[in-house]
N, C-alpha and C positions, 0 to 999 in steps of 0.2 A: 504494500500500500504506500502512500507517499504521504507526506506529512507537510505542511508547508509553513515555512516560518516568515510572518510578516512584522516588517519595521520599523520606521519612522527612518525617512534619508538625510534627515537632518544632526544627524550624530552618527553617521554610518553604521555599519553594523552591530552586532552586541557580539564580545568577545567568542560563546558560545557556536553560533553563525557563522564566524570568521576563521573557526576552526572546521566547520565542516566544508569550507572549498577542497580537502584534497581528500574528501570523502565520498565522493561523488555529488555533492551539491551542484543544483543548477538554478542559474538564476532567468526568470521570468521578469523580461521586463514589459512593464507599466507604464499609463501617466501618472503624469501628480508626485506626491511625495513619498510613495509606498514601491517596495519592492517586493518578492515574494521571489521564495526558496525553496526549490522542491530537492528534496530528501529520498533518492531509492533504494530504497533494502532492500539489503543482499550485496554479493559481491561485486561484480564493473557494473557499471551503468547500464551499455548498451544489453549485456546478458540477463540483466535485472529488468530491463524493457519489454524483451523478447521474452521469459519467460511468462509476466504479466498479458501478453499479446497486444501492447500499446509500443507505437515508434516513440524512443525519446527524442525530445528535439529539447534547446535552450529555451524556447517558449513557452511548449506546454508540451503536453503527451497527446499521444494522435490514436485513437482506436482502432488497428485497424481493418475490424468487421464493419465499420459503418462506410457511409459516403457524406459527402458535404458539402453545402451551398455555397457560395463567396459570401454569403451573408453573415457564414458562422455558425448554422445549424448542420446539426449533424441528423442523418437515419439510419437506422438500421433493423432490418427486413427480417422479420423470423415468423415462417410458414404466410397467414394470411394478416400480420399485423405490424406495422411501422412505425418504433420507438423512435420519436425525436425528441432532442434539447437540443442546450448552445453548447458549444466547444470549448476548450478548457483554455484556448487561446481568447475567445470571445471572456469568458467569464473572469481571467487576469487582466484584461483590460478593462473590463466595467469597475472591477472590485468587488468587495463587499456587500451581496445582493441582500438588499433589503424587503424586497416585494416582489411576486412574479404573477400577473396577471394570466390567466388560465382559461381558454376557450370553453365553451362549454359539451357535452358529450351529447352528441345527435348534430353536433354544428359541422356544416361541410367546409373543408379548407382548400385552399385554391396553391397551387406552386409558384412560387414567389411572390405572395401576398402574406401580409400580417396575419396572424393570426393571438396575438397577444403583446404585453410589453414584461421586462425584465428592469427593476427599478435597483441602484444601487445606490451607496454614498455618494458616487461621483456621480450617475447620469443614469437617465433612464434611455432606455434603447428597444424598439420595435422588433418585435421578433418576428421570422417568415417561415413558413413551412416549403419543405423542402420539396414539396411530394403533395400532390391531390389526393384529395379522399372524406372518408365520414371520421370522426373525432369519436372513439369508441372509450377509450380512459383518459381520464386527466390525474394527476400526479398529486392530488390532494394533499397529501405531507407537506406539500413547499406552498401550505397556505401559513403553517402554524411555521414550520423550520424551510425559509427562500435560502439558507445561508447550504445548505445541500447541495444545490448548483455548482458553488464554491468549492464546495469537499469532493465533489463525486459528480462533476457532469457526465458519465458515462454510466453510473449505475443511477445510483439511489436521486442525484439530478435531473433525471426525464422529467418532458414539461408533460407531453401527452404521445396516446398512442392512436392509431389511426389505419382504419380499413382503405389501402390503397386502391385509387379506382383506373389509375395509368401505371404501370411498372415499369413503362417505357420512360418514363420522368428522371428514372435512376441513371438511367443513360447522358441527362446533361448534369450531374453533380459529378464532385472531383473522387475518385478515390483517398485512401489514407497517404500514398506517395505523395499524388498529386495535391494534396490541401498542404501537406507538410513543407513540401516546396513554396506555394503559395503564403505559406503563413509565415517562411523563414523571408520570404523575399518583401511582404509586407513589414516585419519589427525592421528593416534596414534603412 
């Protein structure tokens, strides 16, 4: 699992933190005055990655069962039903999500349209669905804990789940390489 330690950039890091750069620490960079530090156990990074089945990258970690929009949502396809949230690179750039607004179940969502917002200390930000379809679950936990996002946008972070009505949709979002690249080529 990964751990992440966040810290005011205004007195750089805390002793602790500065000791895990040759531990395999990675630093995600952010706006504003916060940085955040991911932490992978076990032994190299990259082995630690792959055994997890997420690409590490200096950004964030990349699933790579899902596919993903330029928008920052990710889905991923299991039998007749399509888990999406935002990315872990989407969600170290908002921060700290404070609120995550959540379609309702029977609502039809359209590919590349809103279907909700994700509100943080820093900004709130429109979320798209990656993928047409009916809105069969929504993610209820991240009415009472939105900070899940944060922890886990690949697990316990899904916003909602979704009977797809085009499969052929999948075909224009990036894979896990390809958003990887995207995402390193965007923090430059």
């Amino acid at each position: 699992m990964f751990r992440t330690f966040v810290r005011s950039c205004a007195r750089g890091l805390a002793p602790a933190a500065r000791g895990l750069a040759g531990a395999g620490a990675e630093a995600a960079p952010g706006a504003g005055a916060t940085r955040a530090y991911r932490v992978l156990a076990g032994p190299a990074p990259q082995a630690r990655a792959s055994a997890l089945g997420f690409a590490a990258r200096s950004f964030s970690s990349v699933d790579a069962k899902c596919h993903y929009a330029e928008s920052h949502e990710w889905v991923k396809v299991e039998g007749d039903v399509a888990t999406i949230g935002i990315s872990d690179f989407a969600q170290a750039e908002l921060g700290d999500v404070a609120y995550v607004e959540l379609p309702g179940v029977g609502d039809q969502v359209k590919a590349g349209e809103t279907f909700g917002v994700v509100e943080s200390t820093k900004a709130a930000s429109d979320v798209y669905s990656p993928i047409s379809g009916e809105v069969v679950e929504v993610n209820e936990a991240l009415s009472d804990s939105p900070g899940m996002v944060n922890e886990s946008p690949f697990t316990d972070g899904w916003i909602m789940k979704v009977k797809p009505s085009n499969h052929d949709e999948l075909g224009s979002l990036m894979d896990a390489t390809a958003y990887a690249k995207f995402c390193e080529e965007k923090a430059h």
